[in-house]
FIVO-986571 format. One record per residue (C-alpha): residue in three letters; x, y, z. Coordinates in steps of 0.5 Angstrom, whole numbers, padded with zeros to 4 digits, always signed. Example, Ala and Ser with C-alpha at 12.3 -4.5 7.8 and 13.67 -1.06 7.14 Angstrom:
# FIVO-986571
ALA+0025-0009+0016
SER+0027-0002+0014
***
This chain:
# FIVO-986571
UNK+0000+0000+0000
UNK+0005+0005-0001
UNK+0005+0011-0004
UNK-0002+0010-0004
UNK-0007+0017-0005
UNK-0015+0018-0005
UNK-0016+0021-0012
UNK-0021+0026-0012
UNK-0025+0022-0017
UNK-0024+0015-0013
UNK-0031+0017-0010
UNK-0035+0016-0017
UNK-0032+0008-0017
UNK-0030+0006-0010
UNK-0036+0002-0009
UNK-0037-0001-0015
UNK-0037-0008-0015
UNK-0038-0010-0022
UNK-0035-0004-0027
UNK-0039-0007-0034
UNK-0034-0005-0038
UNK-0034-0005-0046
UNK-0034-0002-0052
UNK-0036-0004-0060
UNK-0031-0002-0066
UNK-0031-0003-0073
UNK-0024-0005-0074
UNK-0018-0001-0076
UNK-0016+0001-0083
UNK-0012-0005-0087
UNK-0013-0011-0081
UNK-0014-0018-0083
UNK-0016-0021-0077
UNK-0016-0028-0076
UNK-0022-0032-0075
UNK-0023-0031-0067
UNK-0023-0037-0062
UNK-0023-0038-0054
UNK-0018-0045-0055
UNK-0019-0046-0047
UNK-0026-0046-0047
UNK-0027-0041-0042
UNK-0033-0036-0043
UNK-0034-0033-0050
UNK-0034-0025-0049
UNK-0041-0022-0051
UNK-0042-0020-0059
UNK-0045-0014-0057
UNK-0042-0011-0051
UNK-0044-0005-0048
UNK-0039+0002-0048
UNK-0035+0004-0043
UNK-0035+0008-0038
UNK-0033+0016-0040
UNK-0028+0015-0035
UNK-0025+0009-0028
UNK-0023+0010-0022
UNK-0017+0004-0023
UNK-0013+0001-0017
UNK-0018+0002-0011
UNK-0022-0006-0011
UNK-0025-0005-0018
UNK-0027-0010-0022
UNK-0026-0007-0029
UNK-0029-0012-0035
UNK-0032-0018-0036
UNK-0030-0022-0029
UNK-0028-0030-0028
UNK-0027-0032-0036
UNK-0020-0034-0034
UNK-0017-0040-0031
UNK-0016-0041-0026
UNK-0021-0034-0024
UNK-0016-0032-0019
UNK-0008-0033-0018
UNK-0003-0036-0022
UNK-0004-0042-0028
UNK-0001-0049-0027
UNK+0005-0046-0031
UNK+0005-0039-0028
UNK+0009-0038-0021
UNK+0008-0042-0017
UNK+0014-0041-0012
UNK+0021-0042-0017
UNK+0024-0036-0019
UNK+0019-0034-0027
UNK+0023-0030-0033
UNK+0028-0027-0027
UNK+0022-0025-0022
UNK+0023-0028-0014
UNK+0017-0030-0011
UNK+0019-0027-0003
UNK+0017-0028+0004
UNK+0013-0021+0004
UNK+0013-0016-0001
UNK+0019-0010-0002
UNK+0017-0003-0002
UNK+0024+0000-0004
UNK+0021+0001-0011
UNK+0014+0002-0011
UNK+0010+0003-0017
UNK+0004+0001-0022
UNK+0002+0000-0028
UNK-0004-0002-0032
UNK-0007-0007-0037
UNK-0013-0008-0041
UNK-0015-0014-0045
UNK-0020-0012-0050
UNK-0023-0019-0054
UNK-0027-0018-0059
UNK-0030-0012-0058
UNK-0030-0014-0050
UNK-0027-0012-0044
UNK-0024-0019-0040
UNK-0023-0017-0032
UNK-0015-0018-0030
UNK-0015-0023-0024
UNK-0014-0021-0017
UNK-0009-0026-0014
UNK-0003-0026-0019
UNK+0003-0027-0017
UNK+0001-0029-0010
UNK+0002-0037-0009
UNK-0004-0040-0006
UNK-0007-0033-0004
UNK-0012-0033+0000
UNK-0020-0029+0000
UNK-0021-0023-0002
UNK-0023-0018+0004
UNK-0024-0011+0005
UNK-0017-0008+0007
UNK-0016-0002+0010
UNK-0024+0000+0007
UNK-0022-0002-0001
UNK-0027-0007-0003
UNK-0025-0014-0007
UNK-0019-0014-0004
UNK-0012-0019-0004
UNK-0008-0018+0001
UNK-0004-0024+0003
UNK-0002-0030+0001
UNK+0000-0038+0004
UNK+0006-0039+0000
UNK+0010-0033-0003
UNK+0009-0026-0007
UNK+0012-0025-0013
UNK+0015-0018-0014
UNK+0009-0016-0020
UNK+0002-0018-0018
UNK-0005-0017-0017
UNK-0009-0014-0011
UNK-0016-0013-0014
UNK-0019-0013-0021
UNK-0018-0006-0024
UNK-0013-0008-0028
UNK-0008-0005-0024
UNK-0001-0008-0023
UNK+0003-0007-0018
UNK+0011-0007-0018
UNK+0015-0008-0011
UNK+0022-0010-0011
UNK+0028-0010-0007
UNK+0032-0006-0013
UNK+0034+0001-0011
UNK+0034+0003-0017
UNK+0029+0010-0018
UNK+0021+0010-0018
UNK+0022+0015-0025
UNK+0025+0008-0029
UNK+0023+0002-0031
UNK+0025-0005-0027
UNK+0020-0010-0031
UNK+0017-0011-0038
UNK+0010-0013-0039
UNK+0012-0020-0041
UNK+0014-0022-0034
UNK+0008-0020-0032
UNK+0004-0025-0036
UNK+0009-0031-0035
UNK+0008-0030-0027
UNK+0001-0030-0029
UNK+0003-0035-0034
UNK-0001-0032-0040
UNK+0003-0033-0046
UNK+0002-0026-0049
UNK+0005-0023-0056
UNK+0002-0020-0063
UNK-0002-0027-0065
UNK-0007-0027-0058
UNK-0007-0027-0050
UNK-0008-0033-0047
UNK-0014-0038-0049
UNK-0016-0032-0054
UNK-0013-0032-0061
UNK-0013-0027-0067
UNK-0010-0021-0069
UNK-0007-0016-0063
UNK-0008-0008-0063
UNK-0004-0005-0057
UNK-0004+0002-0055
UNK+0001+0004-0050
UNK+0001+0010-0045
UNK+0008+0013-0043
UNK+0007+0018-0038
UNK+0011+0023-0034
UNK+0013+0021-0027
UNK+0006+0022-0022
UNK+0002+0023-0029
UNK-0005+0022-0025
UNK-0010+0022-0032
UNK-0009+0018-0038
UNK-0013+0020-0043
UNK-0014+0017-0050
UNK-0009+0022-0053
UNK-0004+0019-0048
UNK-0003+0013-0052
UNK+0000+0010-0058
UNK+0000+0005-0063
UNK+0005+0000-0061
UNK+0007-0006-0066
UNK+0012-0009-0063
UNK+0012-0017-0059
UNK+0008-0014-0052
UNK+0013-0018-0048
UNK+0017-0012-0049
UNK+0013-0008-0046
UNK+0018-0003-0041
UNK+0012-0001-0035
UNK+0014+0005-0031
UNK+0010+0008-0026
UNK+0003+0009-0029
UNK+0005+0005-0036
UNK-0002+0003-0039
UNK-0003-0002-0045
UNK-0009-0004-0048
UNK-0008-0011-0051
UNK-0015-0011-0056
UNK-0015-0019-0060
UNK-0019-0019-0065
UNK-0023-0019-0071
UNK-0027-0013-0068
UNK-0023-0007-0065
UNK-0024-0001-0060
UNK-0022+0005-0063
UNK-0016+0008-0059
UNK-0022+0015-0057
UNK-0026+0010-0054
UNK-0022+0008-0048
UNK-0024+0011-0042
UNK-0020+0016-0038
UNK-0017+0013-0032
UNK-0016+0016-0025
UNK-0010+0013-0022
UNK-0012+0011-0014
UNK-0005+0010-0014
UNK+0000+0016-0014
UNK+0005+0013-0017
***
């Protein structure tokens, strides 16, 4: 919880539990996609999603997008972290605060938004409660923690680390997020959800507290590579319906840095 700040507009979400947040799109100009499909034969996004909000409160026990249609609904995979060093992550007896930041990531399926789990990278985590007042909340876990994981489902990833290096630079790619989770992640699908992939990253300054859509760019090279600093926000969209890049919401981070 460190670094921790009530923004002014937490008071419009805070008690939400269930944000239904999606949008519809055409598809880009000049994307082929490829047929879509859900090889895990987890539950198939809507076709028709409703829009999203006009902005989101993120970091504060939100369930933002379309809960439980990954396997397991919270924690790592059977081939995520289960306690061994993943793609250079520790998983520790506590969670470090010498560097303290987060980042966020949105998956978009087909024109629908899927919930990031709550409990990644917490091996055997335990229930979700209300801590310190935020609802949907996961705090401990029976094993370890991993230095990138999840405490709710805003989408909110939380970066902790005994590195000293500065809160201003970047410790983690994205990729070694998704191999905690134990998600394959890269310009063909995300997890079970194959098809063509559209990513937008926003790279803010340092305490940046609003992401708009003008604050992202197309990105087209492999996720993975994703750099995340403090308030780093992608959206990873797969295909064949897209969200335009104006229709995301705004976000209004809980977390200061």
């Amino acid at each position: 919880m460190n670094g921790l700040r009530i923004h002014p507009a937490a008071a419009l979400f805070a008690a939400a539990v269930t944000l239904a947040a999606c949008s519809g799109g055409a598809a880009f100009d000049g994307v082929t996609a490829d047929t879509y499909s859900n090889r895990a034969g987890a539950a198939t996004p809507s076709p028709s999603p409703t829009p999203f909000p006009p902005s989101v409160t993120i970091g504060y026990g939100e369930i933002f997008g379309y809960d439980n249609v990954f396997t397991p609904n919270d924690g790592d995979t059977s081939t995520g972290g289960q306690g061994a060093t993943t793609d250079g992550v520790p998983c520790l007896s506590s969670m470090p605060s010498t560097y303290h930041v987060h980042a966020f990531v949105g998956i978009i399926v087909n024109g629908r938004q899927l919930a990031v789990p709550d409990g990644i990278g917490f091996v055997q985590p335990e229930g979700d409660i209300t801590f310190d007042g935020i609802p949907n909340w996961t705090e401990y876990a029976t094993k370890c923690y991993y230095e990138t994981h999840t405490h709710d489902a805003s989408g909110v990833i939380h970066l902790e680390s005994t590195s000293s290096a500065p809160w201003t630079s970047s410790v983690f790619r994205l990729g070694q997020f998704f191999h905690v989770w134990g998600m394959n992640v890269s310009t063909s699908g995300v997890g079970p959800y194959r098809g063509t992939v559209r990513t937008y990253v926003a790279q803010v300054p340092f305490k940046t507290e609003t992401i708009t859509s003008s604050d992202y760019t197309v990105y087209t090279g492999q996720p993975n590579a994703i750099p995340l600093y403090s308030h780093t926000c992608v959206w990873i969209e797969v295909g064949p319906n897209f969200v335009d890049i104006t229709k995301l919401p705004v976000l209004y981070w809980y977390e200061e840095y």
